[in-house]
C-alpha positions in Angstrom: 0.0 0.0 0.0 1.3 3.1 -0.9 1.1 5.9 1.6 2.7 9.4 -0.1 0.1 11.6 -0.4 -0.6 11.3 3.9 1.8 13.1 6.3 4.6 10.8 7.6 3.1 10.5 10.4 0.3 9.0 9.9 1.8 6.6 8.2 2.6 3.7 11.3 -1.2 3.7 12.1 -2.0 3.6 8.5 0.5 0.6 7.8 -1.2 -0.7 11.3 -4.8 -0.2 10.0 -3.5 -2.1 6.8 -2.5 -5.2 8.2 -6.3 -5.8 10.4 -8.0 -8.2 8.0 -11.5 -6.6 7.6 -9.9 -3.4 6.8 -10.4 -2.4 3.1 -7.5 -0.7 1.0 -7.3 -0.3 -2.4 -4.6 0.9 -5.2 -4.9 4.9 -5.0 -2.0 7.1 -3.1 -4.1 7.4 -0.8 -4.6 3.6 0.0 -8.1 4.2 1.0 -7.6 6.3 3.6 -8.1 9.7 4.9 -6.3 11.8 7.6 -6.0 14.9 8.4 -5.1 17.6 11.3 -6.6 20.7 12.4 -6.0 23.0 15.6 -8.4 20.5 17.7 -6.3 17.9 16.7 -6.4 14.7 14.2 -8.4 12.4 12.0 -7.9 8.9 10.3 -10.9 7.9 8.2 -11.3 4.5 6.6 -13.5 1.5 5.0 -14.3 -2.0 6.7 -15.6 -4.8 4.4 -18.5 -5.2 6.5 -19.2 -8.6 5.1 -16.1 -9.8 6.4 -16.5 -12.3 9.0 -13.9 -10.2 11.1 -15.5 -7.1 10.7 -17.4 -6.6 13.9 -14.6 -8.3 15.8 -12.1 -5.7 14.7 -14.9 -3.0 15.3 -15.4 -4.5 18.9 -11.4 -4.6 19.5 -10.6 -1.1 18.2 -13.3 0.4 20.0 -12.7 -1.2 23.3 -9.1 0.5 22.9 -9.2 3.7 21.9 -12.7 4.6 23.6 -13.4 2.3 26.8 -9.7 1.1 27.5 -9.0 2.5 30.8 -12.6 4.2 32.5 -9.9 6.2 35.0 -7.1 7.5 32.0 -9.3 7.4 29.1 -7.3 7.9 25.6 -7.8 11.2 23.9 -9.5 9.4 21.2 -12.7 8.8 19.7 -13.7 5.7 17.6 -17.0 5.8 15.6 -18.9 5.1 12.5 -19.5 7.9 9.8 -21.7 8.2 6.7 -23.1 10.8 4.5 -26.8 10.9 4.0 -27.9 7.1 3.7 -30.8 8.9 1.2 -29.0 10.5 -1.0 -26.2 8.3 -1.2 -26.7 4.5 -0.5 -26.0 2.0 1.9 -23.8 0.7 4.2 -21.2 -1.1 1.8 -20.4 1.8 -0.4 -20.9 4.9 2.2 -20.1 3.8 5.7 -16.8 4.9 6.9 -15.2 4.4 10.5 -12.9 7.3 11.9 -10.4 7.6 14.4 -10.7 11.2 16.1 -8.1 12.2 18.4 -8.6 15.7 20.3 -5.0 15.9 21.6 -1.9 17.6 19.6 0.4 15.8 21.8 -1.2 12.5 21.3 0.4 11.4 17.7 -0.9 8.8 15.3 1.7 6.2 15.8 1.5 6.3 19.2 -1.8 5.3 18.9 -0.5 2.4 16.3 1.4 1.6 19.3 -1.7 0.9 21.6 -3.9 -0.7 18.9 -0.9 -3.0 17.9 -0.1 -4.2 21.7 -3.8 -5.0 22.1 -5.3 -6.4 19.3 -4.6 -10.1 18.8 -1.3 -10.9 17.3 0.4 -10.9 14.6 -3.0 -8.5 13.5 -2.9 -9.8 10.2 -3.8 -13.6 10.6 -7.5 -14.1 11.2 -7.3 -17.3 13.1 -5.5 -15.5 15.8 -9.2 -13.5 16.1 -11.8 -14.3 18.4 -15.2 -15.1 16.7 -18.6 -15.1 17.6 -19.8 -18.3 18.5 
């Protein structure tokens, strides 16, 4: 996946993002992905094959990270679904996106890679290391 047109660095969490096997990425620069900063601080936006049979599993695992991992020392980081209007647009397999929001300067994106990577089942990549519903 090539990663040239996103700042360097978001380019560990990207690679990170990559390698979880429901993720989708595709051929562009961009890989699929959006990021971005601002003065409240940064974005990574992204695509899930939501017919994969990981797909709420990695949902479930990146979400208990960066939004419920610790109640007492909570991650400056939001995790959450995102669409454009459903009526105008169409459903879930072409418009659904998932972003990563984080509201802290000081927190950086591979950092974050960091967190996801030492909590998510390992190596991230091989879906038989990934719980499944029963």
């Amino acid at each position: 996946m090539e990663l040239t047109k996103h700042d360097r660095g978001f380019h560990k969490l990207l690679t990170f993002l990559a390698r979880i096997p429901a993720v989708q990425t595709n051929d562009t620069p961009w890989g699929g992905f959006g990021s971005g900063t601002s003065e409240a601080g940064w974005w990574v936006k992204f695509s899930l094959d939501i017919d994969h049979h990981l797909a709420w599993n990695a949902v479930q695992e990146i979400g208990y990270v960066l939004n419920e991992l610790s109640l007492s020392e909570r991650l400056p980081t939001v995790f959450k679904p995102v669409s454009p209007p459903p009526y105008l647009n169409g459903g879930p397999r072409d418009y659904l996106r998932w972003v990563i929001e984080c509201h802290n300067q000081e927190m950086r994106p591979g950092t974050i890679a960091d967190w996801l990577e030492g909590r998510l089942p390992t190596p991230v990549e091989d879906p038989s290391v990934w719980p499944e519903d029963q």
